[in-house]
Backbone bond lengths (Angstrom), bond angles and torsions (degrees), N, CA, C in turn:
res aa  C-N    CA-C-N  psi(-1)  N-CA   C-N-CA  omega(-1)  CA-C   N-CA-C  phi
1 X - - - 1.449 - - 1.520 109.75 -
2 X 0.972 100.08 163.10 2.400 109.08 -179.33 1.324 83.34 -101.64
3 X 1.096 92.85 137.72 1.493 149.32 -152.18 1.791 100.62 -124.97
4 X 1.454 161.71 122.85 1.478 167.15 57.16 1.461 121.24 -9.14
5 X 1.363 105.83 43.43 1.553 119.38 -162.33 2.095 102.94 -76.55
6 X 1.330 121.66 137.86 0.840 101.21 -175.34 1.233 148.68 53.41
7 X 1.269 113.86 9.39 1.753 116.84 -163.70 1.578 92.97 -112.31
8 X 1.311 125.80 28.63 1.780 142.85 121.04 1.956 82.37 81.46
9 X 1.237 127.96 14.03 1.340 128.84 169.70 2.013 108.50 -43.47
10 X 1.375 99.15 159.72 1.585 91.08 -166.79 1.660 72.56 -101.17
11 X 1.737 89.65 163.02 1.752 100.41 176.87 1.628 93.99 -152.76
12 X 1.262 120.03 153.46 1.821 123.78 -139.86 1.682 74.62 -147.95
13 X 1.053 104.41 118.28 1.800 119.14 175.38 2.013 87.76 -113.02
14 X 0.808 130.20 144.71 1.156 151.66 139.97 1.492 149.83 -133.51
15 X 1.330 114.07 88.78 1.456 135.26 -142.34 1.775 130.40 -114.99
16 X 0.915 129.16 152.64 1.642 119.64 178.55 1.700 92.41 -107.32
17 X 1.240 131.57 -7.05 1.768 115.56 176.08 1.622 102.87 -119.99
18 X 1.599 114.30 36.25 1.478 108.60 141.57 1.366 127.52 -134.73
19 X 1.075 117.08 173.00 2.034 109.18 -154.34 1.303 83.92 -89.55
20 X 1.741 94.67 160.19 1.316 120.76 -155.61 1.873 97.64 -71.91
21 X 1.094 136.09 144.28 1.259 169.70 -75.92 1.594 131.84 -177.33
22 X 0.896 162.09 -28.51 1.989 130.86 -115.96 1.186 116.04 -101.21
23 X 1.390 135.12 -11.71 1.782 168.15 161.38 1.483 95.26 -22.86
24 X 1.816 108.51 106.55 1.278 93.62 168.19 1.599 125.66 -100.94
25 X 1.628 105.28 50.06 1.497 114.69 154.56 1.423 121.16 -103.36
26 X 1.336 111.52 133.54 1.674 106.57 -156.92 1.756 90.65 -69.03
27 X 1.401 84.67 -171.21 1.727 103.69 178.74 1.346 106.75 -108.74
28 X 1.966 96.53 144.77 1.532 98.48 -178.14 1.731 104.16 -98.76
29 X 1.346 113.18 -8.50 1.558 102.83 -156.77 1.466 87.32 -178.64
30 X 1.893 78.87 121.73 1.867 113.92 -165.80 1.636 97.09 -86.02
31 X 1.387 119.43 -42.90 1.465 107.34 166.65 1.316 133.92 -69.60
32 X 1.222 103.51 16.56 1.984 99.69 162.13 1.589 99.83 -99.24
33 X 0.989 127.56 -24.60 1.653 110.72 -174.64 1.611 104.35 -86.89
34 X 1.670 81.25 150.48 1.876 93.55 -177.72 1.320 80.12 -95.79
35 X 2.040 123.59 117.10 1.354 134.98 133.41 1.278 105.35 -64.68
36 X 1.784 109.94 166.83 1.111 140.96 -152.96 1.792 82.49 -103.88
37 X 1.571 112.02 -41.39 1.953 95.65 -172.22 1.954 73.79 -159.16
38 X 1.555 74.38 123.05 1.868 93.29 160.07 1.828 141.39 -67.48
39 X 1.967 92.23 -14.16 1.128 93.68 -179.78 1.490 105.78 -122.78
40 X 1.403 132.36 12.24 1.188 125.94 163.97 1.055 111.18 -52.15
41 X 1.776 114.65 -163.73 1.645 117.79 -168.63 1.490 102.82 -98.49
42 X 1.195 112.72 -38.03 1.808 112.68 -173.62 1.647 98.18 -57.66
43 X 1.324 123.08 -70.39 1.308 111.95 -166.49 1.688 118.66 -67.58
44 X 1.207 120.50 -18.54 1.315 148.00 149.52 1.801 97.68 -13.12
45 X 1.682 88.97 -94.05 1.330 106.29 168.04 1.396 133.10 -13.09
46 X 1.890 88.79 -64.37 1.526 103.62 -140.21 2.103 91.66 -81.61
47 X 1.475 118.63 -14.74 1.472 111.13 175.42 1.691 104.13 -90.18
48 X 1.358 118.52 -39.51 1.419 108.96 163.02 1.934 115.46 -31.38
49 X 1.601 117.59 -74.55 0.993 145.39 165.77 1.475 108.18 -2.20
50 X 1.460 89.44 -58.65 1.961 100.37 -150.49 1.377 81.04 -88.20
51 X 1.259 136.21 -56.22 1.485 133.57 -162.88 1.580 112.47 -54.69
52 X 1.628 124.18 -18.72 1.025 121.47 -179.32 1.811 114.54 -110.28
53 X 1.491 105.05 10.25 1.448 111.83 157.89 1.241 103.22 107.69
54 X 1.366 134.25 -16.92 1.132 127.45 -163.95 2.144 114.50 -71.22
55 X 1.145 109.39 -176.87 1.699 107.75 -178.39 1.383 93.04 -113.61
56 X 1.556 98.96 104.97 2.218 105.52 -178.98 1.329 98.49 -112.81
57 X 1.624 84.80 120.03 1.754 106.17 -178.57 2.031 91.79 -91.02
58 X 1.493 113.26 102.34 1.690 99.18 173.67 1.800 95.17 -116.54
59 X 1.207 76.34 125.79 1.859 116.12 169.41 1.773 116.86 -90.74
60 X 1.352 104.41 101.45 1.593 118.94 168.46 1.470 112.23 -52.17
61 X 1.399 137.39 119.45 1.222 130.64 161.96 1.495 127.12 -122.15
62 X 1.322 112.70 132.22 1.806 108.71 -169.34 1.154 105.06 -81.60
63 X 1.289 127.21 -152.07 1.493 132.66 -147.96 1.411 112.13 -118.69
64 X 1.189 123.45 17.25 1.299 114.96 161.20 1.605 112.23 -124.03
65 X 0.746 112.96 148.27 1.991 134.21 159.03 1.636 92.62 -33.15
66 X 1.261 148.61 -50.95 1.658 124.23 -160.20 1.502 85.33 -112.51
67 X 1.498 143.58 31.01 1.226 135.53 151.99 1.358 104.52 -98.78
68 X 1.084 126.51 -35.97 1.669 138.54 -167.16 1.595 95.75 -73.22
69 X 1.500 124.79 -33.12 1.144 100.40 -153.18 1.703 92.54 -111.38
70 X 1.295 109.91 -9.08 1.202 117.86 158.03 1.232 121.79 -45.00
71 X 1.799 124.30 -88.56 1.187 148.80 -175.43 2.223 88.11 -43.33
72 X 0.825 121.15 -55.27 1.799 120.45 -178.51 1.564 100.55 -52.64
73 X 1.371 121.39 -49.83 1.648 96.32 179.17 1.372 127.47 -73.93
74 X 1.450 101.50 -20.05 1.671 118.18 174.85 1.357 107.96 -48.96
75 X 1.471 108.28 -63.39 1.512 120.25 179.87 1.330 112.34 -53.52
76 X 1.353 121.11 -30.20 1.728 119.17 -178.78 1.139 122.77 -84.60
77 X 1.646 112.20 -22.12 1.599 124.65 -173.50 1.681 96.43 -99.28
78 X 1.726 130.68 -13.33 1.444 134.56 143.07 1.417 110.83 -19.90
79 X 1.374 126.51 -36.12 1.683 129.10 -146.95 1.778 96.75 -94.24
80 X 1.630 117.67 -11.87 1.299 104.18 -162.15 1.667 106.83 -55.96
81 X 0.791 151.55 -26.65 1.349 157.65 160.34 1.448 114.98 -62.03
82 X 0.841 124.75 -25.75 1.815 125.44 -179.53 1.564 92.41 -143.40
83 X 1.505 79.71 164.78 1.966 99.96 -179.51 1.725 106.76 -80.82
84 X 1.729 114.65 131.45 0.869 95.22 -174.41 1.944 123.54 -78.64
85 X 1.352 139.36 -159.90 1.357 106.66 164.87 1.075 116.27 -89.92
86 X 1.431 90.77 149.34 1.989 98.62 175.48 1.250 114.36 -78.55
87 X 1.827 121.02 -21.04 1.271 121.12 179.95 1.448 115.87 -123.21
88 X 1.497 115.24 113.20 0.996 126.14 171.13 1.904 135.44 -83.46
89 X 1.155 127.07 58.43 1.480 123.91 -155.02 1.326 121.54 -59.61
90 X 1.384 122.61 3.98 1.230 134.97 -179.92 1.510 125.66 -179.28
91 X 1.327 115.53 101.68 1.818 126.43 166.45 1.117 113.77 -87.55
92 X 1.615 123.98 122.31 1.334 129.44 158.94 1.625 102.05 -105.55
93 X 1.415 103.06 133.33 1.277 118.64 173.25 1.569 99.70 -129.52
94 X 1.724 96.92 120.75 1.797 116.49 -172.77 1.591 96.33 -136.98
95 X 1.225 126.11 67.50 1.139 117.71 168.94 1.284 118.82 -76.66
96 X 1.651 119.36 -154.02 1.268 105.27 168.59 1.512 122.87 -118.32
97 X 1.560 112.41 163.91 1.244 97.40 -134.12 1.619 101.81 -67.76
98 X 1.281 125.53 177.01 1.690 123.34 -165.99 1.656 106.79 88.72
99 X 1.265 126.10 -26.99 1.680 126.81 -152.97 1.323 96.21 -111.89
100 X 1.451 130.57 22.76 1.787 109.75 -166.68 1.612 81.05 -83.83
101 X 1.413 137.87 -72.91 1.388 126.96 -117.47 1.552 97.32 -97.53
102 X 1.628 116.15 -7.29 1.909 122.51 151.91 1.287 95.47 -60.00
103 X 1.255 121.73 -76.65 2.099 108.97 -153.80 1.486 113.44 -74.74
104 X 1.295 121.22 8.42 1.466 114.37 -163.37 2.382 88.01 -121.46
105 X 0.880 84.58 -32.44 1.635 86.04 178.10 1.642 106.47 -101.97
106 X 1.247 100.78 5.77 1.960 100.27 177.13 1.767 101.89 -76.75
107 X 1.610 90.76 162.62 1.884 94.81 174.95 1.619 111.25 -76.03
108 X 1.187 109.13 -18.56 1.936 98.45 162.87 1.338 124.01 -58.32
109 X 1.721 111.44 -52.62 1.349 93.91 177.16 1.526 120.50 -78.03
110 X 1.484 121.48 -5.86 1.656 130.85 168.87 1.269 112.43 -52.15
111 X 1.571 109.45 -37.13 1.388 102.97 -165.66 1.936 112.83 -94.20
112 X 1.686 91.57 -12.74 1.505 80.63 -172.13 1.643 103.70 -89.90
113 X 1.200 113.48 -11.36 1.038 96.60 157.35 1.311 138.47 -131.55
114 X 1.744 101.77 38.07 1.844 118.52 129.90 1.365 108.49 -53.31
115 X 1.621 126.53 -43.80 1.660 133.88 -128.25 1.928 85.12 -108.68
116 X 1.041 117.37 1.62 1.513 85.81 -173.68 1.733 88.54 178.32
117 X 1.481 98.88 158.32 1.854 96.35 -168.01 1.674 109.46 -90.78
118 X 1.119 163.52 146.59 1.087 155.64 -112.18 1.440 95.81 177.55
119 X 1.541 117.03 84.07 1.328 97.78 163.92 1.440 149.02 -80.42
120 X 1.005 114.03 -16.53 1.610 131.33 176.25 1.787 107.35 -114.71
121 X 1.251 95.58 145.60 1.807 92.18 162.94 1.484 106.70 -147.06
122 X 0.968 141.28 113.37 1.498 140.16 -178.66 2.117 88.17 -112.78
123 X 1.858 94.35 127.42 0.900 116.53 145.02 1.590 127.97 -158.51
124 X 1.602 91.60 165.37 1.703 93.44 -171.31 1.716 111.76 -77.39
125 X 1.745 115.14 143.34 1.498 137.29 179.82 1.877 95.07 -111.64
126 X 1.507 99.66 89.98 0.910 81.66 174.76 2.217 123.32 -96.09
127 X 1.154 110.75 -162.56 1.785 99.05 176.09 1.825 95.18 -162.60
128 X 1.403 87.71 166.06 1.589 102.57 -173.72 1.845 84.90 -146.34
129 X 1.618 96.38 142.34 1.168 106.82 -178.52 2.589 93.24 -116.09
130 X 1.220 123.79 124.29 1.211 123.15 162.96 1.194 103.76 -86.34
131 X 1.364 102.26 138.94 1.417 121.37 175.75 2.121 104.96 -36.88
132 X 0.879 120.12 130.17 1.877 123.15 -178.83 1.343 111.19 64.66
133 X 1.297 132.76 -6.60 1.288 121.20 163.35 1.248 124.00 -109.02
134 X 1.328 115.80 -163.79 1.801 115.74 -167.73 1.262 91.23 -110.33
135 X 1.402 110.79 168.06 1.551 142.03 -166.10 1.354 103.98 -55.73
136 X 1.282 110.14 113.03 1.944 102.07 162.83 1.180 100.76 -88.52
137 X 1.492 124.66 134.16 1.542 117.70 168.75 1.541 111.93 -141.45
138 X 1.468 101.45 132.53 1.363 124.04 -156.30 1.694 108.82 -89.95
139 X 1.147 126.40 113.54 1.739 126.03 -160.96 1.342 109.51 139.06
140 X 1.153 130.47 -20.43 1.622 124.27 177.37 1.830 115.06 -70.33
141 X 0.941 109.36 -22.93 1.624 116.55 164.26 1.376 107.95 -63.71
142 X 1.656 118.89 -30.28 1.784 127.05 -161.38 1.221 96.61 -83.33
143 X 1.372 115.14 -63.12 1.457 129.66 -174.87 1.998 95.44 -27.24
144 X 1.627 98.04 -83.23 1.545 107.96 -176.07 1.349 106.54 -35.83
145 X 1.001 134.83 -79.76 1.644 136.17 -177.79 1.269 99.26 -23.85
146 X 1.273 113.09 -75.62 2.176 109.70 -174.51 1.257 106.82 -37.48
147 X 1.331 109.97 -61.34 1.803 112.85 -179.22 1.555 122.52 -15.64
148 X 1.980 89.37 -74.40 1.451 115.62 -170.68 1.189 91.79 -62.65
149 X 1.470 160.91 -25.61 1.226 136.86 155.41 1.391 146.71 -80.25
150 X 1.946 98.05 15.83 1.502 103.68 172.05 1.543 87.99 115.66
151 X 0.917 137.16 -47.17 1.658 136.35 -146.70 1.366 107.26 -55.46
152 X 1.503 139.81 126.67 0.799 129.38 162.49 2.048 105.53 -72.37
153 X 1.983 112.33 158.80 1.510 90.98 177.77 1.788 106.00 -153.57
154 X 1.460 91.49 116.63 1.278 96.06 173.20 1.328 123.39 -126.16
155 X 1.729 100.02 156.99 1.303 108.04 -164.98 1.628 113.47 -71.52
156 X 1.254 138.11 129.11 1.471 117.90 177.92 1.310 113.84 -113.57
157 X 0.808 108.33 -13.27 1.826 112.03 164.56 1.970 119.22 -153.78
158 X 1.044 114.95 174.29 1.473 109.37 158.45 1.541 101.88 165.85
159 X 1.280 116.92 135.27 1.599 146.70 164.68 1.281 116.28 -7.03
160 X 1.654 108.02 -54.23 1.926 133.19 -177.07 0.465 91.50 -154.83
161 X 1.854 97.76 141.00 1.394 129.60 143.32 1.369 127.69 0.38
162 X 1.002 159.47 150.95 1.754 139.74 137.10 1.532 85.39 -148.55
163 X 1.411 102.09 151.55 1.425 117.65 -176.13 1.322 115.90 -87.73
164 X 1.800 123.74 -1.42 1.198 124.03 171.43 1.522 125.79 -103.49
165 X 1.573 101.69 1.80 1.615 110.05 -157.43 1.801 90.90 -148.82
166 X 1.033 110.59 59.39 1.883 105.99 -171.93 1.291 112.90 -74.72
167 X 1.101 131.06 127.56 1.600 131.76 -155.06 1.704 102.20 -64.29
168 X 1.814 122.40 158.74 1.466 112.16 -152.58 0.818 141.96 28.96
169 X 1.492 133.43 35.90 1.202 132.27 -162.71 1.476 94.36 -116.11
170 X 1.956 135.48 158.42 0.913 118.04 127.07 1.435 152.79 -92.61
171 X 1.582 120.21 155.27 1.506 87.70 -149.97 1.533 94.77 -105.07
């Protein structure tokens, strides 16, 4: 596999299982923070991240849609003293579940990536099936938002089927 080892790229973890955050000096070391769960995807990330050299800015987010997008401008308006980065090589967005297509179509993440180029974005589409009805699934607001900003977006994995989000596909 390719490897971006060391080449000090900024990487933007944004998560509901790491403590709250807004400091815009990245982190050197994922085992000093007490996470909320060690094997979710945010903290997942954010020790992958550091172990491969990169500068991981990880942002704590609570449980609602205007906390998530809160704690994200905090961290961006962090930069008034330094420049923020212009290059972003990787966004994880792990909110919680219900909040993908609030924090991903909110004006925080619009602006950070008006403010700086963002090449990757991995986030979760999640769905709930009610007993006799069809799938509500939460991410189709996200999808559009990436769009309207150029993003190409494909699915790379997922749990089930759904007829709007078919796994490898582009959408």
């Amino acid at each position: 596999s390719r490897h971006i080892v060391g080449s000090g790229a900024d990487v933007l973890i944004v998560s509901k299982d790491l403590p709250p955050r807004q400091q815009s000096r990245p982190l050197q070391d994922a085992y000093s923070l007490d996470m909320k769960s060690n094997r979710s995807v945010g903290p997942s990330f954010l020790r992958h991240s550091i172990a491969e050299g990169h500068r991981v800015h990880g942002i704590g987010v609570g449980d609602t849609a205007n906390d998530v997008s809160s704690q994200l401008s905090l961290w961006w308006e962090s930069f008034s003293a330094s420049r923020p980065p212009s290059w972003i090589l990787l966004a994880v967005f792990d909110p919680p579940i219900g909040s993908e297509d609030a924090l991903l179509s909110s004006p925080a993440v619009s602006r950070i990536i008006s403010g700086c180029t963002v090449t990757y974005i991995v986030f979760r589409v999640s769905s709930t099936w009610p007993r006799g009805s069809k799938a509500i699934v939460r991410g189709k607001d996200a999808v559009d938002a990436l769009v309207g900003h150029g993003y190409k977006v494909s699915v790379l994995s997922s749990s089930h089927s759904i007829d709007l989000f078919e796994p490898n596909s582009l959408l």
